[in-house]
C-alpha positions in Angstrom: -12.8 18.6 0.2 -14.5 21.7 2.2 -15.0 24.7 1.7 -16.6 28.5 3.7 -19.8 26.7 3.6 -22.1 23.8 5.7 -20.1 20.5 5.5 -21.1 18.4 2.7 -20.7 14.9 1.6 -19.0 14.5 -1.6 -18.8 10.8 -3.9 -15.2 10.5 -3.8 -12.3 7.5 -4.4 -11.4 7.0 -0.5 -8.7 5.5 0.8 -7.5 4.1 4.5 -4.2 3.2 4.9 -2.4 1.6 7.6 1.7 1.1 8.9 1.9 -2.4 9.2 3.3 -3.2 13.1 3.5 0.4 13.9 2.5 -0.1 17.6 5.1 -2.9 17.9 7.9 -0.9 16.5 7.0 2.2 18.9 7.0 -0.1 22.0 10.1 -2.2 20.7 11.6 1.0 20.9 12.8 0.4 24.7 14.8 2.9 24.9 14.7 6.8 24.7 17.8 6.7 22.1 16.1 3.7 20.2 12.7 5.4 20.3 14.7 9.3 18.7 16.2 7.0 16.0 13.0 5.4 15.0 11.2 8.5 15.3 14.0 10.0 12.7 13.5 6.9 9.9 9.4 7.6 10.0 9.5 10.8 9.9 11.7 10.5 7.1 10.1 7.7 4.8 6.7 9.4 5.8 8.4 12.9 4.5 9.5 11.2 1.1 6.4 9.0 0.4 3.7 11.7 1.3 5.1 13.9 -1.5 3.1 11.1 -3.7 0.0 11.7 -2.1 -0.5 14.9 -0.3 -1.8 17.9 -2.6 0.1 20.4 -0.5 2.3 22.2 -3.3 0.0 21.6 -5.8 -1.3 24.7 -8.3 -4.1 26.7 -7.2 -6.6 24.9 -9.2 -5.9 21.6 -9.0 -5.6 21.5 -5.1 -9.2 20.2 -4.9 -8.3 17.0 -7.0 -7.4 15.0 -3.5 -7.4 15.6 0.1 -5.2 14.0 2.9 -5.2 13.6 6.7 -2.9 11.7 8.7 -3.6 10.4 11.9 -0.6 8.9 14.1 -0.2 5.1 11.9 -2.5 5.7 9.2 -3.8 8.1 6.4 -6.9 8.8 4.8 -6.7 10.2 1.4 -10.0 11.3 -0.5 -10.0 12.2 -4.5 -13.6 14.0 -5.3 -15.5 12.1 -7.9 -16.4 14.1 -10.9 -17.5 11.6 -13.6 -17.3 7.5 -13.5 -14.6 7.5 -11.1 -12.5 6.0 -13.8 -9.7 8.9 -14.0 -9.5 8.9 -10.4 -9.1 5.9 -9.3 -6.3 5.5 -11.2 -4.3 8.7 -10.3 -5.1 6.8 -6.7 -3.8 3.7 -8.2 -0.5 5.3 -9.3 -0.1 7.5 -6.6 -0.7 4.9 -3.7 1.8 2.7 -5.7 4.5 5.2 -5.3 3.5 6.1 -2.0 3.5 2.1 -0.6 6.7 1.3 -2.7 8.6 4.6 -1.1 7.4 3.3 2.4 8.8 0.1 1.9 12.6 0.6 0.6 12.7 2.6 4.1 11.7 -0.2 6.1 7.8 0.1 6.2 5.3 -1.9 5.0 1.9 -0.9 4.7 -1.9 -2.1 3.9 -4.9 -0.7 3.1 -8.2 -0.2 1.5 -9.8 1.5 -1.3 -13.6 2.4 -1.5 -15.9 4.4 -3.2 -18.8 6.2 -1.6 -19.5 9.5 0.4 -17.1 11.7 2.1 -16.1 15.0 3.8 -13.1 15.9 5.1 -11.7 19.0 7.1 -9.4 19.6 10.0 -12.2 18.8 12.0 -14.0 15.5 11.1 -13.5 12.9 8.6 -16.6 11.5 7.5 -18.6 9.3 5.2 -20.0 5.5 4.4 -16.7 5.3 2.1 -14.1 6.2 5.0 -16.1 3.3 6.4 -16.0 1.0 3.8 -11.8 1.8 3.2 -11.6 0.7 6.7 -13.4 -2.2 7.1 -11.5 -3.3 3.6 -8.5 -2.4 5.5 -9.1 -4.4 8.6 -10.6 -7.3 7.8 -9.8 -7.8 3.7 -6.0 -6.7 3.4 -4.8 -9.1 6.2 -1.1 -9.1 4.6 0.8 -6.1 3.5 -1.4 -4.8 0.1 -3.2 -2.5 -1.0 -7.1 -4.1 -1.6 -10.0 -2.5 -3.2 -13.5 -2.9 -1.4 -16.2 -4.2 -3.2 -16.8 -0.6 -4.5 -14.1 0.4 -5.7 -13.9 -3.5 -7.4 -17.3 -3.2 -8.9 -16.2 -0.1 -10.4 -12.6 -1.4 -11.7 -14.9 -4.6 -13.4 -16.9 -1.9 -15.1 -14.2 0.3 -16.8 -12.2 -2.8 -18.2 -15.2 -3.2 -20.1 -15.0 0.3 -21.8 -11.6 -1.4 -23.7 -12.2 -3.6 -26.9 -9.0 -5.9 -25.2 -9.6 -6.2 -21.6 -6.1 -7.0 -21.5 -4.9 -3.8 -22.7 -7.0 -1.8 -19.7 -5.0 0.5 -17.7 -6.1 -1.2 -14.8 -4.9 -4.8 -15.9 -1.0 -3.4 -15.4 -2.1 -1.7 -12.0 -3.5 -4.3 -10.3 -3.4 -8.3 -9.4 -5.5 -10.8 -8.4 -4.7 -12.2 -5.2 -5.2 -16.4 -4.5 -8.1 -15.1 -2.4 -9.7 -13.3 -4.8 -8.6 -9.7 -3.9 -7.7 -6.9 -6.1 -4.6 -5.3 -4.8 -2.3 -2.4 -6.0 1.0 -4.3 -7.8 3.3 -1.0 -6.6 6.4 -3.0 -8.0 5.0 -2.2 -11.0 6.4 1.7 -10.1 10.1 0.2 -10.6 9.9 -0.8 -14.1 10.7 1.9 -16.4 10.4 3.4 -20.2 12.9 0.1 -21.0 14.0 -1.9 -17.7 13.5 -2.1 -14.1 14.8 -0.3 -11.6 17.6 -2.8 -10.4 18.9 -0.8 -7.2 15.1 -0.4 -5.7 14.7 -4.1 -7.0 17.6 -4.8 -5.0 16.8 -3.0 -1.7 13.6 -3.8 -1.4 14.6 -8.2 -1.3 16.8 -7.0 1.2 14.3 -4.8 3.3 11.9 -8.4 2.7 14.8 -10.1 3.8 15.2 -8.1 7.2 11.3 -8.4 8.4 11.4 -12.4 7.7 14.8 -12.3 9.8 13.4 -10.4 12.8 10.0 -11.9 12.5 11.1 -15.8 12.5 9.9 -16.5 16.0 6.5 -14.6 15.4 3.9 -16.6 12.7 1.4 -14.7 12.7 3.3 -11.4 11.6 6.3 -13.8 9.5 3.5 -15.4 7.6 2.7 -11.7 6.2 6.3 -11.2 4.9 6.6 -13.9 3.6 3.5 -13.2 1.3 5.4 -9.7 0.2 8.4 -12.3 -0.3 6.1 -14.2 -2.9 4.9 -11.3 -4.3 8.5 -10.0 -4.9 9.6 -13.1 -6.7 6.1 -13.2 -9.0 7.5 -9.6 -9.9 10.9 -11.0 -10.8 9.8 -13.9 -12.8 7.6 -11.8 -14.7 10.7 -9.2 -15.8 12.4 -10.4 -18.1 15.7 -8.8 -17.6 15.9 -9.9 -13.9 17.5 -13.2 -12.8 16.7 -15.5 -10.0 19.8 -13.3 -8.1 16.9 -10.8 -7.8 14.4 -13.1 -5.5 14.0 -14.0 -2.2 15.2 -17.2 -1.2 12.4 -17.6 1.0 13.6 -21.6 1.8 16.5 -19.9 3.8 14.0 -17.9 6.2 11.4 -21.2 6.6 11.8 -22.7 10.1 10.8 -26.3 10.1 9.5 -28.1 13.4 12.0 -29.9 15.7 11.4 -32.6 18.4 10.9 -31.2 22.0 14.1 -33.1 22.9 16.9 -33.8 20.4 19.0 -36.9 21.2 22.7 -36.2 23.0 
């Protein structure tokens, strides 16, 4: 998204995302050992998942389809605009899936925003009403561990499922949900069905890495109440695959603690 010249702002499909907890992981790291071994499992899921999203490697000609920049806990990926933004929002759709669904079977969940607007990026400075708009979508729209589009990006999404005679048959119909709030978020469990069935293994894995973050969250509401929403979203996957059984949910009645008097009877 630069090039020899002057910087210049480009319309472009922007995206902010964030490492959900990140500070409270690297200060829970109390130890130098503990801090090595959970600087080996980001660097790692980071490794795998930015393949998805970073257009390092890519052919000569295509390398100006996105940019990315990474900054400590969070990335900013922009995809120039060159038409209706309908093409590239989804290949930021599907890569963002892949990308937040790879982040998660290692152990991180992640949130974010999507936007549409002005951008540059460089080494130098990132830039531009739709970084902006990404983050504030990020901040103060994702709240639990999703992917949500601003009201840009939303606006634009409303206008391309009118382009198809069945709404319902709109690309962006399987790459998205509609949240109780009203939010459009990316459904990345939609990456683990394949050409006939679902991915059982990652199905598998990623209850159990649910599972783990509603376990070590328990005494903590505010963060629990956010896995607990990935827990829901897990089981609305499941009970919408028909060749998955209820083994394949979270049984989030296991991880609910209910109130208790201040003093229990002896």
């Amino acid at each position: 998204m630069s090039d020899n010249g002057p910087p210049r702002l480009q319309n472009s499909v922007v995206a902010f995302i964030d490492i959900l907890g990140y500070a409270d992981m690297v200060v829970g790291a109390a130890t130098r050992s503990m801090s090595q071994a959970l600087l080996r499992r980001l660097h790692d899921a980071l490794r795998k998942a930015r393949a998805y999203v970073d257009p390092q490697g890519l052919v000569e000609n295509e390398k100006d389809s996105s940019a990315l920049r990474a900054f400590t806990d969070n990335i900013v990926i922009g995809y120039p605009i060159h038409d209706d933004a309908e093409s590239e929002l989804g290949v930021a759709f599907s890569e963002l899936s892949l990308f937040q669904m790879t982040m998660s079977l290692e152990g991180f969940f992640i949130r974010g925003g999507i936007a549409i607007g002005h951008l540059y990026m460089d080494d130098i400075a990132v830039y531009g009403n739709g970084l902006i708009e990404a983050y504030k979508a990020e901040t103060t729209l994702a709240r639990d561990p999703r992917v949500v589009l601003a009201q840009s990006a939303r606006k634009a999404v409303d206008k391309h499922i009118g382009y198809y005679g069945r709404t319902s048959h709109a690309p962006q119909n399987r790459e998205l949900l509609k949240d109780s709030d009203g939010q459009y978020f990316l459904d990345y469990m939609g990456t683990l069905v394949g050409s006939e069935d679902v991915f059982l293994h990652e199905l598998r894995l990623h209850k159990t890495r649910v599972e783990e973050k509603l376990t070590e969250h328990r005494s903590h509401p505010a963060i629990w109440s956010k896995y607990l929403w990935v827990a829901n979203y897990h089981n609305y996957f499941c009970e919408h695959c028909p060749n998955v059984d209820d083994s394949g949910k979270v049984e989030t009645k296991e991880f609910i603690v209910e109130p208790a008097r201040i003093i229990t009877r002896t």
